[in-house]
FIMIMI-492862 format. One record per residue (C-alpha): residue in three letters; chain; x, y, z. Coordinates in Angstrom, 1 decimal. Each point is the difference from the previous one (the first is absolute). Layout:
! FIMIMI-492862
<atom r="ALA" c="A" u="X" v="Y" w="Z"/>
...
This chain:
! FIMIMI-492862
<atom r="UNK" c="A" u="0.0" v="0.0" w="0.0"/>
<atom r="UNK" c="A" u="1.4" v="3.4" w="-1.0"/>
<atom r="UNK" c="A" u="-0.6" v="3.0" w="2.3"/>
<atom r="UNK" c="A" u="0.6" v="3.7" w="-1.1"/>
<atom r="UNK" c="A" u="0.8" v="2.5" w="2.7"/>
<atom r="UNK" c="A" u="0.2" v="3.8" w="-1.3"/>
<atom r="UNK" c="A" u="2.5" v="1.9" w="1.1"/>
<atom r="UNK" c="A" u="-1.0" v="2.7" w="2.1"/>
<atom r="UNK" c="A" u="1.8" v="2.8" w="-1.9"/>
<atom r="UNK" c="A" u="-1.9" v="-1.3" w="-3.3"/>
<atom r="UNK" c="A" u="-2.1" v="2.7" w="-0.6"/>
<atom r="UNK" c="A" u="-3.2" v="0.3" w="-2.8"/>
<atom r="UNK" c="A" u="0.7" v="3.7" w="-0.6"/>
<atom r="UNK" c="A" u="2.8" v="-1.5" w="-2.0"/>
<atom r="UNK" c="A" u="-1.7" v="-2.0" w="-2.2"/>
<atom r="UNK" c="A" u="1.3" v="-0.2" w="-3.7"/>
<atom r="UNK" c="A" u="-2.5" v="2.0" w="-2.3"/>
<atom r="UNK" c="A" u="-1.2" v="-1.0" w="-3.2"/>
<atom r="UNK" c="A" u="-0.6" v="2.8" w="-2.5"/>
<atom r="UNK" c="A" u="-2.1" v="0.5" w="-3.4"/>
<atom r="UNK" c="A" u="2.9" v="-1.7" w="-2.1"/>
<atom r="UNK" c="A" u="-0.2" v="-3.3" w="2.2"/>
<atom r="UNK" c="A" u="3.2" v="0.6" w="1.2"/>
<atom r="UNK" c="A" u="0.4" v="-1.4" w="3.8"/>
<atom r="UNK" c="A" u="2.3" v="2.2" w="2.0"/>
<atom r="UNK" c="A" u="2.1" v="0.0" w="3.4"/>
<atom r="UNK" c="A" u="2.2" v="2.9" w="0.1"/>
<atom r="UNK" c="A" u="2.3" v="0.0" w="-2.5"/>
<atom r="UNK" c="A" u="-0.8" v="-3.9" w="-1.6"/>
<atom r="UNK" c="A" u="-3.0" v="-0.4" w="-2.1"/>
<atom r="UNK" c="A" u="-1.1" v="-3.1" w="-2.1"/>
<atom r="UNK" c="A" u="-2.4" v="0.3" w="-2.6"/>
<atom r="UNK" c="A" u="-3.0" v="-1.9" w="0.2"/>
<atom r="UNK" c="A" u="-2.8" v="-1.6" w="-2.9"/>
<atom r="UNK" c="A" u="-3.5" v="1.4" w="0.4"/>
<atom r="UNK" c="A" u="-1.2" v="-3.5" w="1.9"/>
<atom r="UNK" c="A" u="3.1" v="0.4" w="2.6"/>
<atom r="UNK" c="A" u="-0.7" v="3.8" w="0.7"/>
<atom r="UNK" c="A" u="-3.7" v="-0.9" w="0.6"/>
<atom r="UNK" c="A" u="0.7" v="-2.8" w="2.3"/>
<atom r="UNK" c="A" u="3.1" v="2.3" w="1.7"/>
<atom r="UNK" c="A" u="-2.9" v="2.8" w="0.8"/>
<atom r="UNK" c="A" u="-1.8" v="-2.5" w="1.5"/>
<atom r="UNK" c="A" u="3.0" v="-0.8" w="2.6"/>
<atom r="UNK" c="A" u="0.4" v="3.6" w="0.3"/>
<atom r="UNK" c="A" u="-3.0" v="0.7" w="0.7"/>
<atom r="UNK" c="A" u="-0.9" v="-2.7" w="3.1"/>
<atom r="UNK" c="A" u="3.6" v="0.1" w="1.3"/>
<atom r="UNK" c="A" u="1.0" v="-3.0" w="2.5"/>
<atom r="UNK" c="A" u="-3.3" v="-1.6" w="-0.6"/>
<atom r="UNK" c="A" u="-0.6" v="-3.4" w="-1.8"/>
<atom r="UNK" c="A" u="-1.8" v="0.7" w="-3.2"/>
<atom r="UNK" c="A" u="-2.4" v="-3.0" w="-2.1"/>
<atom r="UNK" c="A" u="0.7" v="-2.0" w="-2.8"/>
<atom r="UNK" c="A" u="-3.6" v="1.7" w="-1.6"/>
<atom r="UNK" c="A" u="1.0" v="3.7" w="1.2"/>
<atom r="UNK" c="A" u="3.5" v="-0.4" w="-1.7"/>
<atom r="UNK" c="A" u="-1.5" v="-1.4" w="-2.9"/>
<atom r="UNK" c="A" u="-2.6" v="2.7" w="-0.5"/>
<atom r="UNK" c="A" u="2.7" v="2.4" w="0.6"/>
<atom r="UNK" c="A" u="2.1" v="-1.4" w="-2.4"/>
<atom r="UNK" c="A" u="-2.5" v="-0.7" w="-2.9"/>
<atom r="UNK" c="A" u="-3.3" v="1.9" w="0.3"/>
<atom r="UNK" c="A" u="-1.4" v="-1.4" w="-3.0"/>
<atom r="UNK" c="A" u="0.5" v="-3.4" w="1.2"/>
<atom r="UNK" c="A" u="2.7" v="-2.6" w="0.5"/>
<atom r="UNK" c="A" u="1.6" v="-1.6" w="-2.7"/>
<atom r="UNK" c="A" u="0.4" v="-3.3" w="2.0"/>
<atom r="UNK" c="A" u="-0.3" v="-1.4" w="3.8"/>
<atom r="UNK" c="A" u="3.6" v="0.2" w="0.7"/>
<atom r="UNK" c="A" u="0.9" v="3.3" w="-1.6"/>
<atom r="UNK" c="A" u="0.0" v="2.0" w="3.1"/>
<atom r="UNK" c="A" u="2.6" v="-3.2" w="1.5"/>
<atom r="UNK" c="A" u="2.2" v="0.8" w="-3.3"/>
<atom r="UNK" c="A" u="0.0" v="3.8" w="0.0"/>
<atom r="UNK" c="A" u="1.1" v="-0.1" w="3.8"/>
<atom r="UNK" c="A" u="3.1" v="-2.1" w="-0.5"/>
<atom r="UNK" c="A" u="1.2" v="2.2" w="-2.7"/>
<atom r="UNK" c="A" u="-0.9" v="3.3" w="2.1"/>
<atom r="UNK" c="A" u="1.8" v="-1.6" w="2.9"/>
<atom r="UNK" c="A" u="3.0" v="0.2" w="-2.1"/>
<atom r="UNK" c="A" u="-0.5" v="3.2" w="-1.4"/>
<atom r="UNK" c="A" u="-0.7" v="2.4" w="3.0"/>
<atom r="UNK" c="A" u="3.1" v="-2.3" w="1.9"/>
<atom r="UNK" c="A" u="1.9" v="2.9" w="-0.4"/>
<atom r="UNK" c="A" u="-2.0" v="2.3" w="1.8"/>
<atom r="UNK" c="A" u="0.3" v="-1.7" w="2.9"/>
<atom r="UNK" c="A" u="-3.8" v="-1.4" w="-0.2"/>
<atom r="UNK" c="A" u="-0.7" v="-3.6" w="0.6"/>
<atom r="UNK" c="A" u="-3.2" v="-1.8" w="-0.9"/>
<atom r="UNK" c="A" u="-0.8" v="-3.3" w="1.9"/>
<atom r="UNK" c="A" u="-3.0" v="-2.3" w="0.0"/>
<atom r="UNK" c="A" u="-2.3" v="-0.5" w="2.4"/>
<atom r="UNK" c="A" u="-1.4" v="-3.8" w="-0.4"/>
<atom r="UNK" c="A" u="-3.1" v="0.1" w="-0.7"/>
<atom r="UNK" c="A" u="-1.1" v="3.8" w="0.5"/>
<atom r="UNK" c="A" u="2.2" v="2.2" w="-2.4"/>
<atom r="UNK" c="A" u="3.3" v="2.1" w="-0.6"/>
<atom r="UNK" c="A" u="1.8" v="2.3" w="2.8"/>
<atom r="UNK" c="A" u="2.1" v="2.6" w="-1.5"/>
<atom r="UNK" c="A" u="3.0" v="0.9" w="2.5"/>
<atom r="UNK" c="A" u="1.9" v="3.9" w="-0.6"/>
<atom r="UNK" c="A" u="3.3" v="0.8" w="0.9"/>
<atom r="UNK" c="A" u="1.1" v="-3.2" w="0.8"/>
<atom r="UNK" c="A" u="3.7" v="-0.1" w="0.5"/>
<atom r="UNK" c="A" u="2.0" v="-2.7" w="-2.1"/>
């Protein structure tokens, strides 16, 4: 069993910002991000520390409707990769969701 402690200096002021572009930034590093991963990163963003759904990152991530049953599993492991830089992490919760982590040291 894994267990995540935040540090207490962590703070959410700091969170990265995403801007019109889809470019994901934490001071000076930025990644840029597809359509599908900026709409799934706002979702993080927006519910900081909190587990989000499997349904609420998929209608996040394709509000017309998605493509397949895993898509939202697919997209994730690739945006785990991506925003890595940033000091972000993105773990699974079994059986409820995703928890997006900020300012995680390495």
């Amino acid at each position: 069993m894994q267990v995540f402690q935040r540090d207490p200096a962590d703070r959410l002021d700091t969170l990265p910002t995403l801007d019109e572009y889809g470019l994901l930034r934490q001071g000076a590093t930025w990644v840029a991000l597809s359509p599908i991963e900026a709409r799934l990163i706002e979702a993080f963003l927006s519910r900081p520390g909190r587990v989000i759904g499997r349904s609420t990152l998929a209608h996040a991530g394709w509000p017309n409707g998605v493509p397949s049953v895993r898509s939202v599993d697919s997209r994730i492991k690739v945006l785990r990769k991506r925003v890595s830089p940033l000091a972000v992490r993105i773990h699974t919760v079994r059986g409820h969701g995703y928890l997006a982590e900020f300012n995680v040291s390495p």
